[in-house]
N, CA and C atoms as a LAMMPS dump frame, in Angstrom:
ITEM: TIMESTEP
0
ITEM: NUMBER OF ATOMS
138
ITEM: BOX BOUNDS ff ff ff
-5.0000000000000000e+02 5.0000000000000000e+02
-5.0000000000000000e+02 5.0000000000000000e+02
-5.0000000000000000e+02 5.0000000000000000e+02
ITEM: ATOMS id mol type element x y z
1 1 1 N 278.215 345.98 280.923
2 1 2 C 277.634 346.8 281.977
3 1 3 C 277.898 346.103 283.317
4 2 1 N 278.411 346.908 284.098
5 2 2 C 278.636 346.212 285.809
6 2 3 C 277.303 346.238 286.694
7 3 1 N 277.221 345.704 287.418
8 3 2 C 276.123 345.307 288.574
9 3 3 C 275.953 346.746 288.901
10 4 1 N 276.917 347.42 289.527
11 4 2 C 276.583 348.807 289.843
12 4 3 C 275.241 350.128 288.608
13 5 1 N 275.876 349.743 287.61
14 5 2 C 275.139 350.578 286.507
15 5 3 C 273.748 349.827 286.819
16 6 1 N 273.414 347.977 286.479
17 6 2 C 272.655 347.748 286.658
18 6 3 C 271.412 348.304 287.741
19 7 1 N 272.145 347.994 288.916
20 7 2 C 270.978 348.546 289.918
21 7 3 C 270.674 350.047 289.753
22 8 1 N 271.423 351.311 289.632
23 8 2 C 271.185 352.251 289.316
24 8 3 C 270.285 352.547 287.994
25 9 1 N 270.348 351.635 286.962
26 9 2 C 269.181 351.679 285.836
27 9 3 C 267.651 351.148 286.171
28 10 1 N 268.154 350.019 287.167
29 10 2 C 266.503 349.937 288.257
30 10 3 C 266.096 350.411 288.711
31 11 1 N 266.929 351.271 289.646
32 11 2 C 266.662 351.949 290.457
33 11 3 C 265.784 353.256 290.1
34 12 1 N 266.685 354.141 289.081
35 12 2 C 265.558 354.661 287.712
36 12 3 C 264.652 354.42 287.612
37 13 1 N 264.447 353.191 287.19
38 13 2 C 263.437 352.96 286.139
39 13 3 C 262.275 352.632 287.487
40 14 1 N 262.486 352.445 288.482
41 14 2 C 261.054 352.075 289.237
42 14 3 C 260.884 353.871 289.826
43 15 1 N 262.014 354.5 289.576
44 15 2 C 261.583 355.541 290.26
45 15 3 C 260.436 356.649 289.283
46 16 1 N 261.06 356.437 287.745
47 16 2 C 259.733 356.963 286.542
48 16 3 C 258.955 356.424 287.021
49 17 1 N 258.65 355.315 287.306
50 17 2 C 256.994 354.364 287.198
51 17 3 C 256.126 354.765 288.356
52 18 1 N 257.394 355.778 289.244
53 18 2 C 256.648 355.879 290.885
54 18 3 C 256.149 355.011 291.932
55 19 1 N 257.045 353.887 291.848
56 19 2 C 257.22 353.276 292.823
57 19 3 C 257.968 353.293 293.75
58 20 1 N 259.106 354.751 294.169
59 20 2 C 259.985 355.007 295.075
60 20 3 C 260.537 356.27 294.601
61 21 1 N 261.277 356.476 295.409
62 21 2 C 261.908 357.915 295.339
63 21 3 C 263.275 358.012 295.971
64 22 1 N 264.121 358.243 294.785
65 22 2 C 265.737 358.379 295.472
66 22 3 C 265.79 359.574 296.185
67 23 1 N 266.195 359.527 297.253
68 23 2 C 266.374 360.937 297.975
69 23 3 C 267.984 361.035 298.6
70 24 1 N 268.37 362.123 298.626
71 24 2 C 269.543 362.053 298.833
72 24 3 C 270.595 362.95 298.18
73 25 1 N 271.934 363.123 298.61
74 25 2 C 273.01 364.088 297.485
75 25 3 C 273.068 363.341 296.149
76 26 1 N 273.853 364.23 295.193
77 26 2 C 274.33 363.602 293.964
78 26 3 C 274.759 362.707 293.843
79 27 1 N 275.551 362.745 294.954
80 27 2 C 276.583 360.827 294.481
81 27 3 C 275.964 360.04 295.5
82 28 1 N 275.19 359.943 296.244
83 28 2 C 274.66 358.78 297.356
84 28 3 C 273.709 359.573 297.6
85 29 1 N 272.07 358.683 296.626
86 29 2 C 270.574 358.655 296.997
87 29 3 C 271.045 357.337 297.401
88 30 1 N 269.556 357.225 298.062
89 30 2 C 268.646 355.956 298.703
90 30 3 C 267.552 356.006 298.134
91 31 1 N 267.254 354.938 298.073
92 31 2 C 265.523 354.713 297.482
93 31 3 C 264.835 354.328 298.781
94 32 1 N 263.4 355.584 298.574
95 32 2 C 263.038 355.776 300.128
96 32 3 C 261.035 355.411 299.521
97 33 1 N 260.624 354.303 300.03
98 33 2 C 259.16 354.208 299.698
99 33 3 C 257.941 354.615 300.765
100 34 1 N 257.059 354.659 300.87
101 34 2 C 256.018 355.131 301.676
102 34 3 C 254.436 353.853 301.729
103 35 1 N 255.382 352.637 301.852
104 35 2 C 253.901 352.161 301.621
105 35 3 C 254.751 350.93 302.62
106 36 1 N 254.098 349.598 303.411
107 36 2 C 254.962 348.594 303.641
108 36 3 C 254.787 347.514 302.872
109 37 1 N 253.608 347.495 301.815
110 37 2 C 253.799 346.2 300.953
111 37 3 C 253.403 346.762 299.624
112 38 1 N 253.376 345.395 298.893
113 38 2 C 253.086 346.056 297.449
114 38 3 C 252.823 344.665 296.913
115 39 1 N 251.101 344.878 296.169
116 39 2 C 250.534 343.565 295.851
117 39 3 C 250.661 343.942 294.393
118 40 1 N 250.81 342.657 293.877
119 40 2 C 251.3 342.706 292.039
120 40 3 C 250.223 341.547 291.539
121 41 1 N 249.185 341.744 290.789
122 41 2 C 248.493 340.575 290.413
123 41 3 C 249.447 340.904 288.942
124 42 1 N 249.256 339.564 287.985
125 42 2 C 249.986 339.467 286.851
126 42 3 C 248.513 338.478 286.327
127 43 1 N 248.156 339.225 284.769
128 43 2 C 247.128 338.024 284.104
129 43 3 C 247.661 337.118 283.684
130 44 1 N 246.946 335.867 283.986
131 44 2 C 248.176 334.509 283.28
132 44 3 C 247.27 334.309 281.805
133 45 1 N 246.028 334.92 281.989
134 45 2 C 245.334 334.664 280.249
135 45 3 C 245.427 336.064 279.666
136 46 1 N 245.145 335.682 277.896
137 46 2 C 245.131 336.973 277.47
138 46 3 C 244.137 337.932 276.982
């Protein structure tokens, strides 16, 4: 798989989760967000 596929499968995949939105023609979206930050806590116990 090339870098290109890569980012486009990210790019996807944050866009299901709704963290952005490609907007744009068929062959050239942009990923366009609406927020200016984004806080991520992660549990370190289980």
């Amino acid at each position: 798989m090339n870098g290109t596929s890569n980012v486009h499968n990210d790019l996807t995949f944050l866009e299901g989760i709704g963290l952005l939105e490609l907007k744009g023609s068929k062959n050239r979206k942009a990923p366009v967000v609406d927020y200016d930050a984004l806080h991520i806590t992660v549990p370190l116990t289980a």
